[in-house]
C-alpha positions as CSV (number, residue, x, y, z in Angstrom):
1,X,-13.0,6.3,2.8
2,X,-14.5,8.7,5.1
3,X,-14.1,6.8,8.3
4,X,-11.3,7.6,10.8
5,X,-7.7,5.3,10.1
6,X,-8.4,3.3,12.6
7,X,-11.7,1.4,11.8
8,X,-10.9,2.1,8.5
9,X,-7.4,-0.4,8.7
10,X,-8.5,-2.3,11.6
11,X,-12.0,-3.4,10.7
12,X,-12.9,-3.0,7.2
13,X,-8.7,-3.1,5.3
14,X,-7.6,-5.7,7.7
15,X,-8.3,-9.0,5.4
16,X,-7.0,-7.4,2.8
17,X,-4.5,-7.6,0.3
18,X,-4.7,-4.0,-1.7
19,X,-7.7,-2.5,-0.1
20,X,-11.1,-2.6,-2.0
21,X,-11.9,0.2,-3.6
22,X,-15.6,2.1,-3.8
23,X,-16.9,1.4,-7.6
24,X,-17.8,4.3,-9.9
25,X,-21.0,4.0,-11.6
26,X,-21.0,2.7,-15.7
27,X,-20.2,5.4,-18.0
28,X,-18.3,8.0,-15.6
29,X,-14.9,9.0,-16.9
30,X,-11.8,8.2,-15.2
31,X,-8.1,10.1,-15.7
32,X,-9.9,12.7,-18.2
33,X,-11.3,14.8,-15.7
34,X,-10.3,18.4,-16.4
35,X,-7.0,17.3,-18.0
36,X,-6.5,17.3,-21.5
37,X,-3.3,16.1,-21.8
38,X,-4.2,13.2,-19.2
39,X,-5.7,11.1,-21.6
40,X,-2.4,11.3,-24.4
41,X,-0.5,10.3,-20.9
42,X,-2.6,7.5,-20.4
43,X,-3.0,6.0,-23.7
44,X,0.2,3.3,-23.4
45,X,-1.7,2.3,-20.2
46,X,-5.4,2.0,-21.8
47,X,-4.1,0.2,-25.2
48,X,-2.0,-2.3,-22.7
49,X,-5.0,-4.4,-21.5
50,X,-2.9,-7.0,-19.7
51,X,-0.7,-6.3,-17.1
52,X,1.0,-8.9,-14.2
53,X,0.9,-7.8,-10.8
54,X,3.7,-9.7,-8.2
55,X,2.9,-9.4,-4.6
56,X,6.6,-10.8,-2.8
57,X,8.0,-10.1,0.3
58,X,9.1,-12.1,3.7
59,X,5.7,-13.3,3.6
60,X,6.8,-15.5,1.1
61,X,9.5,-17.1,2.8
62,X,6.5,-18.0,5.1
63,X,3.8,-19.5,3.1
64,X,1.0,-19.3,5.3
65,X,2.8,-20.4,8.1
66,X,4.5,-18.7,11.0
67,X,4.7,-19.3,14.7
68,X,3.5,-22.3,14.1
69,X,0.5,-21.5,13.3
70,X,-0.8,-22.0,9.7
71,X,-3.2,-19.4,8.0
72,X,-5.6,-19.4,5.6
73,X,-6.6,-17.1,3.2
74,X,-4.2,-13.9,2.0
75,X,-0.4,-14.5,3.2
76,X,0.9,-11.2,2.7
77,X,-1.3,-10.3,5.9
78,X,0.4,-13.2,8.1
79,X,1.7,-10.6,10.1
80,X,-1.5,-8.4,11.2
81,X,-3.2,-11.8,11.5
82,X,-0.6,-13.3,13.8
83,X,0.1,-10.5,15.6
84,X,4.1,-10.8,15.3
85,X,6.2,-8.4,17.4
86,X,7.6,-6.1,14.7
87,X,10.8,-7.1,16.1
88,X,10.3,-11.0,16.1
89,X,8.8,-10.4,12.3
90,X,12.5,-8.9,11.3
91,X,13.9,-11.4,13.2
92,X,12.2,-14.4,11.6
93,X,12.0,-12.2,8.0
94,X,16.3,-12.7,8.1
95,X,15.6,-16.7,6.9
96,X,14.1,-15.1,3.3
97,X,16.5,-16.1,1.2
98,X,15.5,-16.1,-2.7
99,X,18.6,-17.5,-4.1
100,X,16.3,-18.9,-7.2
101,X,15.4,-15.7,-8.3
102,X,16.1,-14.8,-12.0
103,X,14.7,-11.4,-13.2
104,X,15.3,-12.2,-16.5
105,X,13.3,-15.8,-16.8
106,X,10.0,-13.8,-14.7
107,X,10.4,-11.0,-17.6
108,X,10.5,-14.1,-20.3
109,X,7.0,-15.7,-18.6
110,X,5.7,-12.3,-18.9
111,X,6.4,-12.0,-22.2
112,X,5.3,-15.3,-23.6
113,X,1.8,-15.0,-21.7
114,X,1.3,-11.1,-23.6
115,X,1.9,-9.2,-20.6
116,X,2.7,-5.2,-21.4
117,X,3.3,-4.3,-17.8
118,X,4.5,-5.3,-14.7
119,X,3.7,-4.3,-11.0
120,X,5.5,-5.6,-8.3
121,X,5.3,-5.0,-4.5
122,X,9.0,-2.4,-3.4
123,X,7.3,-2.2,0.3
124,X,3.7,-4.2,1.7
125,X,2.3,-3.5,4.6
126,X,4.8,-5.5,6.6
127,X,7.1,-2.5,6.0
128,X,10.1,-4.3,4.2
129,X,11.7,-2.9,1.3
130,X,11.9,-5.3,-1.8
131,X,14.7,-2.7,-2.8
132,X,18.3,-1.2,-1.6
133,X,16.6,1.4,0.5
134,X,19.5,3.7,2.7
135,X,16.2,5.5,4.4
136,X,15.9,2.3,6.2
137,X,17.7,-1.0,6.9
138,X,14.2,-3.4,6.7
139,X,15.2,-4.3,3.5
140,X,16.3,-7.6,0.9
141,X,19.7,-5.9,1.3
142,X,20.2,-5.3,4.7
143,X,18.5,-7.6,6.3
144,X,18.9,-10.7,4.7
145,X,21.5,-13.1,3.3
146,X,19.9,-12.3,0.1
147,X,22.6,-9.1,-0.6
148,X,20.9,-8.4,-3.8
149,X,18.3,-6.1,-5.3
150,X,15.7,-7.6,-7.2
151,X,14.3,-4.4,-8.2
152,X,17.3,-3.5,-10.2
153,X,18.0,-6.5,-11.9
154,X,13.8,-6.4,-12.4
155,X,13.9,-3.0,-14.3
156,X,17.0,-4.4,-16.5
157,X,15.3,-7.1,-17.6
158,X,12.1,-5.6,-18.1
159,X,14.1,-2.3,-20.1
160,X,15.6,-5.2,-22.3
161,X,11.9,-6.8,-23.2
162,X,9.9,-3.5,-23.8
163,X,8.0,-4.6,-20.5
164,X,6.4,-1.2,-18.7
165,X,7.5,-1.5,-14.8
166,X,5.7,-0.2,-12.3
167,X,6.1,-0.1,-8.0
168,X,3.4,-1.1,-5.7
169,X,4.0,1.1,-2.6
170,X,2.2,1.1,0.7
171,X,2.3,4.5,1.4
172,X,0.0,4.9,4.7
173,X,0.1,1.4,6.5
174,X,3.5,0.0,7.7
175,X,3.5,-2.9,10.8
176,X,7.6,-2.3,10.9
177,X,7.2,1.2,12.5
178,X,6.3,2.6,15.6
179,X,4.0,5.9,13.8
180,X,3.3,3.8,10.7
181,X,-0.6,3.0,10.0
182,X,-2.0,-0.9,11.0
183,X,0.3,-2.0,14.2
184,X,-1.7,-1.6,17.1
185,X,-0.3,-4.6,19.2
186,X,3.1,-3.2,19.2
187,X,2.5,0.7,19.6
188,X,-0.2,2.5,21.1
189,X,-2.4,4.4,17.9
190,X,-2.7,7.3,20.2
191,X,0.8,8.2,19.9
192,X,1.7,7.7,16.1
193,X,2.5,10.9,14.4
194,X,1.9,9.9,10.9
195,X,3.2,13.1,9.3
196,X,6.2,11.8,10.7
197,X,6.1,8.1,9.1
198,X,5.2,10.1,5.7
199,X,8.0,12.6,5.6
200,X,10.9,10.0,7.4
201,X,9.7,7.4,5.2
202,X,7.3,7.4,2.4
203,X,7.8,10.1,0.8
204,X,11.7,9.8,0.9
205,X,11.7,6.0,-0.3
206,X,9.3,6.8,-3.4
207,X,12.1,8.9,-4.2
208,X,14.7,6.1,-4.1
209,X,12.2,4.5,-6.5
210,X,11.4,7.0,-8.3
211,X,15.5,8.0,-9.0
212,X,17.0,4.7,-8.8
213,X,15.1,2.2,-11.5
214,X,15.4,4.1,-14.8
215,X,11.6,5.2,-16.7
216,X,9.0,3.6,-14.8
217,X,5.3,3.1,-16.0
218,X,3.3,3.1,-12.8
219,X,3.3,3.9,-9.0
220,X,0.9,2.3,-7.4
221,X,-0.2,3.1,-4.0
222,X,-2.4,1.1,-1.8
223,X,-4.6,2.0,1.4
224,X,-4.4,5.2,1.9
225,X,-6.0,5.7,5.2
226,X,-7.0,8.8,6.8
227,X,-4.5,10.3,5.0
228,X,-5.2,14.5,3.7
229,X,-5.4,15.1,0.1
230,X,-2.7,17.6,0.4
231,X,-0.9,14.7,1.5
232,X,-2.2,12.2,-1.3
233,X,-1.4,15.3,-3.8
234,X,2.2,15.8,-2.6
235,X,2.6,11.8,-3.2
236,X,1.1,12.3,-7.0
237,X,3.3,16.0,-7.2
238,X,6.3,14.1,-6.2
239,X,5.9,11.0,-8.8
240,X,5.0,14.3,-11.6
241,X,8.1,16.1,-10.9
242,X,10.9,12.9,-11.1
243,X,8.8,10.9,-13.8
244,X,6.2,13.1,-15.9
245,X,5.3,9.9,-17.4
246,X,4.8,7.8,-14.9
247,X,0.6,7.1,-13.4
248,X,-0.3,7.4,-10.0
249,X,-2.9,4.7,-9.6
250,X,-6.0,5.8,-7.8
251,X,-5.4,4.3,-4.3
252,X,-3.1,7.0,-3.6
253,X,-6.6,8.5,-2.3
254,X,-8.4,11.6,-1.5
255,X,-10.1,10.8,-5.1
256,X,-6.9,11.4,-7.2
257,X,-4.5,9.7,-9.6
258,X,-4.3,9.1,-12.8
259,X,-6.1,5.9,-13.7
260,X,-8.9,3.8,-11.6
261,X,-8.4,0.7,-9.5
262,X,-11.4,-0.7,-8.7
263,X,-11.5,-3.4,-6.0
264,X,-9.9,-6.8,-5.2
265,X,-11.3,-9.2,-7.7
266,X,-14.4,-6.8,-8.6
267,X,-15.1,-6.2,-12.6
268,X,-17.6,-2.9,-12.6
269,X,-21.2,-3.6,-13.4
270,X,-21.2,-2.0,-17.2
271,X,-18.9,0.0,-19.4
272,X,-16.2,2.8,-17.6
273,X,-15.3,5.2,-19.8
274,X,-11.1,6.2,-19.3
275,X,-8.3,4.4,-17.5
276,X,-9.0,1.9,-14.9
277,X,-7.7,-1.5,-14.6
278,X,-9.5,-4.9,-12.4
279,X,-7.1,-6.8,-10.4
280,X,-7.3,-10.5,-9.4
281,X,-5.2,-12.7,-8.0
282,X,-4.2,-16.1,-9.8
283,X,-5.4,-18.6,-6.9
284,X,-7.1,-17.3,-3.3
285,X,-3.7,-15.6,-2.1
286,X,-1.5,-12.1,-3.3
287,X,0.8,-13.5,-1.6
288,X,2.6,-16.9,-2.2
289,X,0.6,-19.4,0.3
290,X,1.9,-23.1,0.5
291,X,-1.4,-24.8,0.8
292,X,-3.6,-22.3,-2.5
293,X,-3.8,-24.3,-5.5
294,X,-6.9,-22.6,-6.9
295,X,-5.6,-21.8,-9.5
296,X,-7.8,-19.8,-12.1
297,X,-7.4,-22.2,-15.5
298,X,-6.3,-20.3,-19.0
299,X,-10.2,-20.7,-20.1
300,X,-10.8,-18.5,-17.1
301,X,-8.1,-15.9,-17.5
302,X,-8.7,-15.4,-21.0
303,X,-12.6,-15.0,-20.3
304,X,-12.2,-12.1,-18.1
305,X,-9.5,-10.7,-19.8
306,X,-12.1,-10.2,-22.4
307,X,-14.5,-9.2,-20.2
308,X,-12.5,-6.5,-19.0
309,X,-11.8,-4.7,-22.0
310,X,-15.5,-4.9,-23.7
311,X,-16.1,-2.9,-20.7
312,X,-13.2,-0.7,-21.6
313,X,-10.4,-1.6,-18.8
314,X,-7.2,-3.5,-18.1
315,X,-7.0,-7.0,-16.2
316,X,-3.6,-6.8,-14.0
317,X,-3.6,-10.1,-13.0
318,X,-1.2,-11.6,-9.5
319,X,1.3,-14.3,-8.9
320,X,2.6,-14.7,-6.1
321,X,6.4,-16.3,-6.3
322,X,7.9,-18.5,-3.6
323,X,10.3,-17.5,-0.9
324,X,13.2,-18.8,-3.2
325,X,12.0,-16.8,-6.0
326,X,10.3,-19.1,-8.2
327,X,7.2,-18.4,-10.1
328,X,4.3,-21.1,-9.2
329,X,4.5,-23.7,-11.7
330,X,1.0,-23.6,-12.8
331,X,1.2,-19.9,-12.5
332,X,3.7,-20.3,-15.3
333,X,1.6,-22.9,-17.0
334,X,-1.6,-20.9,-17.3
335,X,-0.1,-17.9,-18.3
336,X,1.8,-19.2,-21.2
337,X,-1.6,-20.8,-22.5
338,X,-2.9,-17.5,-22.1
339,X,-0.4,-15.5,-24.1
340,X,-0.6,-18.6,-27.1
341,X,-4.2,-17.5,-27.1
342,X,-3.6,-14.0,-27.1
343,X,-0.9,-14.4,-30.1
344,X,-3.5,-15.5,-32.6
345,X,-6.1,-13.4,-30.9
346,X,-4.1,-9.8,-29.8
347,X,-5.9,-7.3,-32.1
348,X,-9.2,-8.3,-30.4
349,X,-7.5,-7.2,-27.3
350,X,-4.5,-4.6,-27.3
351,X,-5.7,-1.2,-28.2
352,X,-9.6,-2.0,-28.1
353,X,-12.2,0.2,-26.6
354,X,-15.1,-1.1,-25.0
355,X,-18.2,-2.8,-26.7
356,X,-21.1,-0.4,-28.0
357,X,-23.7,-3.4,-27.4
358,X,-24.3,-5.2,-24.6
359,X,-23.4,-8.5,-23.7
360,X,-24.7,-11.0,-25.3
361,X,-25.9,-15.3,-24.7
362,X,-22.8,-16.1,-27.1
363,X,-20.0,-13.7,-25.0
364,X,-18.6,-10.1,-25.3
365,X,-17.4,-7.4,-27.9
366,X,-14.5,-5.4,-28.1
367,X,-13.9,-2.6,-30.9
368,X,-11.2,-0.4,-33.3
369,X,-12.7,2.3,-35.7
370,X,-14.7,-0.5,-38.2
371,X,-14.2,-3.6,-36.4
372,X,-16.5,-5.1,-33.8
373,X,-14.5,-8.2,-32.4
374,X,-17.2,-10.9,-31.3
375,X,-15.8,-13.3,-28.3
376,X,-17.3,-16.6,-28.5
377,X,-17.9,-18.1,-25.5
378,X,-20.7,-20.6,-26.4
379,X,-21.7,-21.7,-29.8
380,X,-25.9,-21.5,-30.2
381,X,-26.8,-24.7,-30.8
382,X,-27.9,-24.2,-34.6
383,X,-24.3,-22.1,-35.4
384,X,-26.8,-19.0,-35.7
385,X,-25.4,-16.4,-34.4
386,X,-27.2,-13.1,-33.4
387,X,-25.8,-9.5,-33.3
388,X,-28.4,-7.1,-32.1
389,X,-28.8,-3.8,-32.0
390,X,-26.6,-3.0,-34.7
391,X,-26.8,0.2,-36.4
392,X,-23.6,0.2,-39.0
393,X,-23.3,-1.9,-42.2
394,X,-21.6,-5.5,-41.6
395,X,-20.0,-5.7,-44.9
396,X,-17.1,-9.0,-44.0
397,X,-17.0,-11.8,-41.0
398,X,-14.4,-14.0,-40.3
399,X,-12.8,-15.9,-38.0
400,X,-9.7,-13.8,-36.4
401,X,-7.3,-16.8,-36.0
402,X,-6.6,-18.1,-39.7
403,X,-9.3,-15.2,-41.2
404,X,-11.5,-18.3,-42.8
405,X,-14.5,-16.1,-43.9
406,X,-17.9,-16.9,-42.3
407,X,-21.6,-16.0,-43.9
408,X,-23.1,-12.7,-42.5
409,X,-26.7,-11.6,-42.9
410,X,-28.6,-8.1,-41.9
411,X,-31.9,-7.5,-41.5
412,X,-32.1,-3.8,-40.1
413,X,-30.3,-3.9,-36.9
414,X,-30.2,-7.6,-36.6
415,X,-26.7,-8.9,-37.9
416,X,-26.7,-13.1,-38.0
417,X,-23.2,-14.9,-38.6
418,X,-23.1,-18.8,-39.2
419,X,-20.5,-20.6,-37.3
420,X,-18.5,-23.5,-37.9
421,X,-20.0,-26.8,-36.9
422,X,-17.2,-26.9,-33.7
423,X,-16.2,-23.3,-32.2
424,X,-12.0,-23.6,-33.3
425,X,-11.6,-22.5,-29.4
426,X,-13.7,-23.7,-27.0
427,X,-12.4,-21.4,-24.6
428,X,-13.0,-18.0,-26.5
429,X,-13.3,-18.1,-30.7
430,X,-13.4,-14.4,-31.9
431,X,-14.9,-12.8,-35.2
432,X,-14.0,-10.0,-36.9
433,X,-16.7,-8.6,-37.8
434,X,-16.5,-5.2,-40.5
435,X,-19.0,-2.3,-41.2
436,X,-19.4,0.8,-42.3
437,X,-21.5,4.1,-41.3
438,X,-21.9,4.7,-37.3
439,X,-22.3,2.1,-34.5
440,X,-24.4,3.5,-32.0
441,X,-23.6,2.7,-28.2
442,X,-27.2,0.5,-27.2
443,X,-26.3,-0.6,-23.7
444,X,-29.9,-1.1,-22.9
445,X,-31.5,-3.3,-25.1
446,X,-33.9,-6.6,-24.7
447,X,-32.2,-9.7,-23.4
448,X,-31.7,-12.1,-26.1
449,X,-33.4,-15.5,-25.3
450,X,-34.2,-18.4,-27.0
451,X,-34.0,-22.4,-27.6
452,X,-30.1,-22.4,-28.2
453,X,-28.3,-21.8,-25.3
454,X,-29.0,-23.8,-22.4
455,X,-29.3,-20.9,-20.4
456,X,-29.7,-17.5,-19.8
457,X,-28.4,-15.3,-17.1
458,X,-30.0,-12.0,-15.5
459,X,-28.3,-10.1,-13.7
460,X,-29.5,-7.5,-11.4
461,X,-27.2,-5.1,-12.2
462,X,-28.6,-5.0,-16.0
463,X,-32.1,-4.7,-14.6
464,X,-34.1,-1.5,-14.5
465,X,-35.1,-0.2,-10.7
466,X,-38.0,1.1,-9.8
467,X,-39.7,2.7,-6.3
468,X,-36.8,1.9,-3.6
469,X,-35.2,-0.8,-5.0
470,X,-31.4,-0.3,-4.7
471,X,-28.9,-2.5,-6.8
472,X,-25.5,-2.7,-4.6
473,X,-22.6,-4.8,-4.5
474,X,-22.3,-6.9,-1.7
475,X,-18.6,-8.3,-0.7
476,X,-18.5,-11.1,0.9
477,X,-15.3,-13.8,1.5
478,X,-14.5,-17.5,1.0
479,X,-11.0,-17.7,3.3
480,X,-9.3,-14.3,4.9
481,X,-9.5,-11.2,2.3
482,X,-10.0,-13.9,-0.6
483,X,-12.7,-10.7,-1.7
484,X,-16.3,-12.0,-3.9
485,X,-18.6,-9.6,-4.7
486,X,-21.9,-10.1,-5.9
487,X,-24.2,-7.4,-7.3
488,X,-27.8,-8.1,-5.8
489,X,-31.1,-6.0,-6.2
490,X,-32.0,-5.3,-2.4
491,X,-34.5,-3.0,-0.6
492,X,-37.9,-4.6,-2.4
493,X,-40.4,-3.6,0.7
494,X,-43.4,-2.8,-1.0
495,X,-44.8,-3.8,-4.6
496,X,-43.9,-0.4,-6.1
497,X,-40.3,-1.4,-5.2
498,X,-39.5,-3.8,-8.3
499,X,-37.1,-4.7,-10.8
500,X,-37.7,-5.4,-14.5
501,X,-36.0,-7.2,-17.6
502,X,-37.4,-7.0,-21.1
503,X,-36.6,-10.1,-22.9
504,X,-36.6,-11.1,-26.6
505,X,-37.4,-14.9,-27.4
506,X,-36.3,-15.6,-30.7
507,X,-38.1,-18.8,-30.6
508,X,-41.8,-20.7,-29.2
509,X,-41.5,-23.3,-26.7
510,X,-41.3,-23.1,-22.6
511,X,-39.1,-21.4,-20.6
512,X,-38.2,-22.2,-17.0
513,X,-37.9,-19.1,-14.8
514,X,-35.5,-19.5,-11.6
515,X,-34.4,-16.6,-9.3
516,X,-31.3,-16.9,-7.4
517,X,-30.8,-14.9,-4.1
518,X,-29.6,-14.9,-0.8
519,X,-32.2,-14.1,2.4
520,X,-32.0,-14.5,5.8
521,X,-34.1,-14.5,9.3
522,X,-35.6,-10.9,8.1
523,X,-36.7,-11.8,4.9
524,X,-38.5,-14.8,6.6
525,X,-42.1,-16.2,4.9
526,X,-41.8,-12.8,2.5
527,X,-43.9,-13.3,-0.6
528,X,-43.1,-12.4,-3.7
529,X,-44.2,-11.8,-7.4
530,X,-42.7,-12.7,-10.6
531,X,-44.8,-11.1,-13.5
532,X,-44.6,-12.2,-17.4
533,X,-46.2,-9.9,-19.7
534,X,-45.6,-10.6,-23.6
535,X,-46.2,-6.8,-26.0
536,X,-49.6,-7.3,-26.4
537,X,-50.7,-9.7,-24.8
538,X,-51.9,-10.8,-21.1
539,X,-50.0,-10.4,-18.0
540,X,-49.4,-13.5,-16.0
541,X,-48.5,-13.6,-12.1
542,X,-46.5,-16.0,-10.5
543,X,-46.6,-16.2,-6.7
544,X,-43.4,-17.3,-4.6
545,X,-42.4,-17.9,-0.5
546,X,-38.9,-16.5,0.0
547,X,-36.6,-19.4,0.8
548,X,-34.0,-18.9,3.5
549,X,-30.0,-19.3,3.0
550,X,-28.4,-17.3,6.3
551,X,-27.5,-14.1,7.3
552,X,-25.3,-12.0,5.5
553,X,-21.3,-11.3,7.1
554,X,-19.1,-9.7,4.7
555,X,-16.3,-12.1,6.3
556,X,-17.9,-15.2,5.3
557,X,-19.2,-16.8,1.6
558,X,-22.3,-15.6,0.5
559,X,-24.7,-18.3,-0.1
560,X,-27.6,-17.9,-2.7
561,X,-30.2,-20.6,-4.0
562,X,-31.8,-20.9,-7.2
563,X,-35.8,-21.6,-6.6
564,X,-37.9,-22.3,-9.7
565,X,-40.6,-19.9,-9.8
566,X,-42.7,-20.7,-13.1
567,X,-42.6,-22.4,-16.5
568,X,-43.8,-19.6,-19.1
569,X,-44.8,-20.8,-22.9
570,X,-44.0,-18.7,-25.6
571,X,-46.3,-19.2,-28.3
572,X,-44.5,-16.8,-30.7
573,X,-40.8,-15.1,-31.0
574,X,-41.2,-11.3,-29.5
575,X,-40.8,-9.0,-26.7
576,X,-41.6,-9.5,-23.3
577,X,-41.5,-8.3,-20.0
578,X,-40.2,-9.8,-16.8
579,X,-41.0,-7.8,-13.7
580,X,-40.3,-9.2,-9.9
581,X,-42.0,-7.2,-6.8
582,X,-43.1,-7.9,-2.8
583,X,-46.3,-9.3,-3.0
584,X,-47.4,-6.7,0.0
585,X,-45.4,-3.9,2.0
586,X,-43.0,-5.3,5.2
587,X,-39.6,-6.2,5.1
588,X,-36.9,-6.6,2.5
589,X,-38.1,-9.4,0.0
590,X,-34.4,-10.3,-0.4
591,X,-31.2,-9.7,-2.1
592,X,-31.5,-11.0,-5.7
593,X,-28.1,-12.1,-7.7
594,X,-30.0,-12.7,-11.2
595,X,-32.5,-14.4,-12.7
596,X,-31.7,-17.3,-14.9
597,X,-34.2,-18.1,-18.5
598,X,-33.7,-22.2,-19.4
599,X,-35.6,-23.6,-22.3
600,X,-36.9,-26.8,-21.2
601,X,-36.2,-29.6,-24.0
């Protein structure tokens, strides 16, 4: 971040859980840079592919409520959002009593769902010390009935199940103390001295973490503030010296660490070559909350999980346990349907790299040297599957779980694979594909589209940009730092400022074109065109009024609607050309999420 601490924590990281993070571009390398020896470090990390992150504190104990007051939306910020003297917080933090807590059954979940690592919050932002910290008595120890560290009795059970354990640390912000980063309704922010806070406090309790728990697998910092990158290099220098093998995840700041977290809920736009890892939380909180029982289903969680690693990452994915210490029953449910699927499924998952083609109607790829593993999220309707762009061999399909063999045909670079009448898993049936020779990466290839799928989805971040068009992420938020983000082509002023899709139909018949986007007041009576021209043949124009949906806040939801623009006949299977522009120069056209192709029965 380049602005100053205090808009930086009080506006833009204060409806936060871990603080967004700015997204690298597809393709740039992560935890490689310069270092040769980075990437050997980070390969248990990159071949992991599903980690558990635990966010648990007071704010458990609390729920959501506190005061009296109920809150919506992340708990583990219950204190910033209530404004709780520091000293009433401690006082109200000594009823936190986890007396159902059982290191050894949350290791035993986390084994059963596949999980290869664990994160869990030592210190959040409220300042209090999951662990037996003598730097300071705001801690499970000390100052509650609780007497026990959880920590330890973490790291021994994880130790005795091959789990990796890492340490979520807050290094910058801490509401407990007077020169700490966030409280500015207790102390005044003109008289912290944070190089205090850092030397009195952080730096000396990563060393009880870093000297107390046996090998650990990750420190990972959050919001790092204003903070020097001297200061966010001593942090990495000091993890180095007491653990060599031990990341430093890339919130530590400053542009270090050793692998990339990108933001809250946020999957990057195309492949990222290196370490990094997407985090999400289970339902709408980090934080256990009461009243959140949005729980993402195993069909979900499986889905990205495989989304993540065709783009080349790691899904850490948050529970947040109760104040007594219990995991979330259906926290426990979903995970455990998720690690059944990943037992019959894990080579299409642990030590893959990311998918040479790009994504396709059916789903995703991930790959090993030879094998391209084909997620199969929705069956075409005539069990003919397509594989373009393919520029090996296929010499063998078959189904991954129970390896029934399935026909395969090539014609050049088109591969075609027949499918059981009924997908085995709804949810996500892979194929293991085989080939020989070299699969070249094609990232940008033609959108497959045709009569069977119901639908096809555009989205602006695969389209090509022209003129002054800019394709940004836009976050936006449902309750208080529950983070969306929705990649939307924006800046279309004047008709040399366009986007464009080339599209393959693989069959005749008519097509419904429908663009979804968000505008407001600005964008009011804008004009638009949407522009269909097949290889060959005659361009046709369809004209379109921009509809209005509201302004944009990034504290609020983000509200898009689909409008219908045209019905386009395809007479023949071939190429085409999609292309959307202002219909004259003036204001912003609007911020369009994707277009969506439907073959109309």
């Amino acid at each position: 971040m380049k602005m100053d601490i205090r808009k930086a924590v009080l506006l833009a990281a204060m409806a936060m859980g871990p603080v967004a993070a700015i997204a690298q571009q597809p393709g740039e390398l992560w935890g490689q840079q310069g270092d040769a020896g980075k990437s050997e470090k980070t390969k248990w990390f990159t071949e992991a592919k599903f980690g558990m992150f635990l966010h648990w504190g007071p704010y458990a104990h609390f729920g959501g409520e506190i005061r009296g007051k109920r809150y919506y939306g992340i708990t583990e910020w219950i204190m910033h959002r209530d404004k709780t003297p520091a000293d009433e917080y401690a006082r109200l933090s000594q009823g936190f009593n986890p007396s159902a807590f059982n290191a050894e059954e949350w290791v035993n979940i986390a084994k059963a769902s596949g999980i290869k690592y664990i994160v869990i919050t030592s210190k959040h932002h409220d300042g209090f010390a999951m662990f037996d910290s003598k730097v300071s008595d705001f801690d499970i120890v000390d100052a509650t009935p609780f007497k026990r560290d959880p920590l330890k009795e973490l790291a021994a059970a994880c130790k005795k199940a091959g789990i990796k354990l890492g340490f979520y640390y807050s290094q910058f912000q801490d509401w407990h103390e007077p020169n700490g980063g966030g409280n500015g309704w207790d102390f005044n922010k003109d008289k912290k001295d944070y190089s205090s806070y850092y030397r009195n406090k952080s730096l000396p309790q990563i060393t009880e973490l870093l000297s107390n728990y046996g090998d650990l697998g990750i420190i990972w910092f959050d919001t790092p503030g204003n903070m020097s990158k001297e200061e966010s290099a001593e942090f990495m220098a000091k993890v180095h010296r007491l653990q060599p093998g031990c990341l430093v995840s890339s919130r530590v700041g400053n542009g270090l660490g050793d692998f990339k977290d990108f933001g809250d809920g946020e999957v990057p736009t195309g492949v990222v070559k290196g370490a990094w890892e997407a985090i999400f939380t289970h339902n709408d909180s980090w934080g256990y909350s009461s009243f959140d029982q949005n729980f993402k289903s195993p069909k979900e969680i499986i889905r990205l999980l495989a989304e993540v690693a065709s783009k080349g990452g790691n899904l850490m994915m948050n529970i947040g346990p109760d104040g007594m210490g219990r995991i979330p029953g259906p926290s426990e449910q979903y995970f455990r349907e998720t690690g059944r699927w990943l037992q019959k499924n894990e080579e299409a998952i642990y030590g893959t790299g990311y998918s040479p083609i790009a994504p396709q109607p059916w789903g995703v790829m991930t790959a090993k040297p030879g094998k391209l593993y084909l997620h199969v999220f929705t069956r075409p309707h005539n069990g003919r599957l397509l594989l373009p762009a393919f520029t090996g061999k296929a010499t063998k399909a078959r189904l991954l779980d129970g390896g029934a063999p399935l026909k395969l045909q090539q014609s050049g670079t088109d591969v075609w694979v027949t499918l059981p009448a009924t997908l085995p898993d709804a949810r996500n049936t892979v194929i293991a594909l085989d080939y020989s020779g070299t699969l070249e990466e094609r990232h940008d290839i033609p959108f497959v589209a045709g009569t069977q799928y119901e639908s096809l989805a555009l989205p602006s971040e695969r389209a090509r940009a022209y003129g002054a068009t800019d394709v940004k992420r836009m976050t936006h938020s449902y309750y208080f730092g529950d983070w969306k983000h929705a990649t939307c082509a924006t800046n279309m002023r004047e008709p040399g400022d366009s986007i464009s899709y080339r599209l393959r139909f693989t069959e005749p018949g008519d097509y419904k074109i429908t663009l979804q986007y968000a505008a407001d007041t600005s964008h009011k009576k804008r004009e638009g065109i949407l522009e269909m021209k097949p290889q060959g043949g005659a361009q046709q124009d369809f004209r379109f009024q921009v509809l209005l949906t509201g302004k944009y806040d990034s504290h609020k939801p983000l509200l898009f609607i689909d409008q219908t623009i045209a019905v386009v006949s395809v007479k023949a299977p071939g190429e085409w050309a999609l292309r959307i522009r202002p219909d004259a120069a003036g204001k912003e056209l609007f911020r369009l999420r994707q277009v969506m192709v439907e073959p109309l029965q």
